[in-house]
Structures are given as structure tokens and as C-alpha cells.
C-alpha positions in Angstrom: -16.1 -5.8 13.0 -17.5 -4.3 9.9 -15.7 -1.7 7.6 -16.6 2.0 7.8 -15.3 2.7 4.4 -11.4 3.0 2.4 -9.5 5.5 0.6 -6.8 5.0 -1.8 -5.0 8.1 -3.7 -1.2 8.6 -5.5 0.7 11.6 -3.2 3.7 12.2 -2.2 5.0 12.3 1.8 1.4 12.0 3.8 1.5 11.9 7.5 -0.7 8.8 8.7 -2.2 11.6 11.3 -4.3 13.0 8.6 -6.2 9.3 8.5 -6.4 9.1 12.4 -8.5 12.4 12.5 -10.9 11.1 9.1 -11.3 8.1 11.9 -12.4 10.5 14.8 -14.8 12.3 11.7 -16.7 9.1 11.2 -16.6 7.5 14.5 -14.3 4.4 13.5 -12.2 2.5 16.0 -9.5 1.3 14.1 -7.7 2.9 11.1 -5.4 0.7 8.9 -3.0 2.6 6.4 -0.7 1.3 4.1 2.3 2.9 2.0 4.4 1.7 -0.5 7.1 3.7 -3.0 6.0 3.8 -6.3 8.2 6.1 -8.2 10.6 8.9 -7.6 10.5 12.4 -9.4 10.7 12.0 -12.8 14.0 13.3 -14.4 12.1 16.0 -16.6 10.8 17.6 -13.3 13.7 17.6 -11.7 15.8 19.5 -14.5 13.1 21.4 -15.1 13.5 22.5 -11.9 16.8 23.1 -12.2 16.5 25.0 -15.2 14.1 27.2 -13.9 16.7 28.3 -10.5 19.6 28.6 -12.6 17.6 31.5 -14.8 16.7 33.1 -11.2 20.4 32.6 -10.4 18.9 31.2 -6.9 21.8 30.3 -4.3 19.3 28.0 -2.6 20.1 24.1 -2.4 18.4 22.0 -4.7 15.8 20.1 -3.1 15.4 16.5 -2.9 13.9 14.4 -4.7 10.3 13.6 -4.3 8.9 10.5 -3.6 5.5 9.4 -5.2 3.3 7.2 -2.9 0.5 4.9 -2.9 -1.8 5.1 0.1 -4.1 2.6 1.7 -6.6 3.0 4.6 -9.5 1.2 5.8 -11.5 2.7 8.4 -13.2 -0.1 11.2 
């Protein structure tokens, strides 16, 4: 089996879908991704955040914290 090609990229929540159809795209057989945590939202963003709803007075629920990513996948 010979490898098609890889991608690797910092995101946050991917779906492993978006790999599956770059497999259809180039014809490969088998897709392997990988995912691991790297970091979550840094503190500055989040207040930042924070800041910026409280000045909008927005009743909304703060959101949750992001999750930063590091993606894998080899195409086969």
C-alpha cells in the first residue's frame, strides 16, 4: 500500500468527515486521522470575551471553552 499524501494543521473541533470526503477527492482507500488536545482557550481570550458581552449587556450564556487541536491524516 503506498501513501496518497498527509495533512497536518492546529484547529479547533474538526469532524473526521471532512478527511473521508478529501479521501473520495483523491481516490484513496483508507484514511487515518489522528487528534490529540493541545491547549485550551487562552485566559486572555476568554475575558476578552467576556469583556466584550458585558459592554453589550448580552443575557446570552457564556460559551465554552474552546479546545485547540492537532490533526493527523494520512491518505492510502
Amino acid at each position: 500500500m503506498t501513501c496518497l499524501g498527509y495533512s497536518s494543521f492546529k484547529a479547533g473541533d474538526v469532524s473526521p468527515d471532512l478527511a473521508s470526503e478529501q479521501a473520495k477527492q483523491i481516490q484513496a482507500g483508507l484514511v487515518l486521522v489522528y487528534a490529540e488536545v493541545k491547549a485550551s482557550e487562552p485566559a486572555s481570550v476568554r475575558l476578552q470575551r467576556l469583556r466584550e458581552r458585558a459592554k453589550k449587556k448580552d443575557s446570552e450564556e457564556v460559551e465554552p471553552e474552546q479546545k485547540l487541536y492537532d490533526y493527523f491524516a494520512s491518505y492510502w
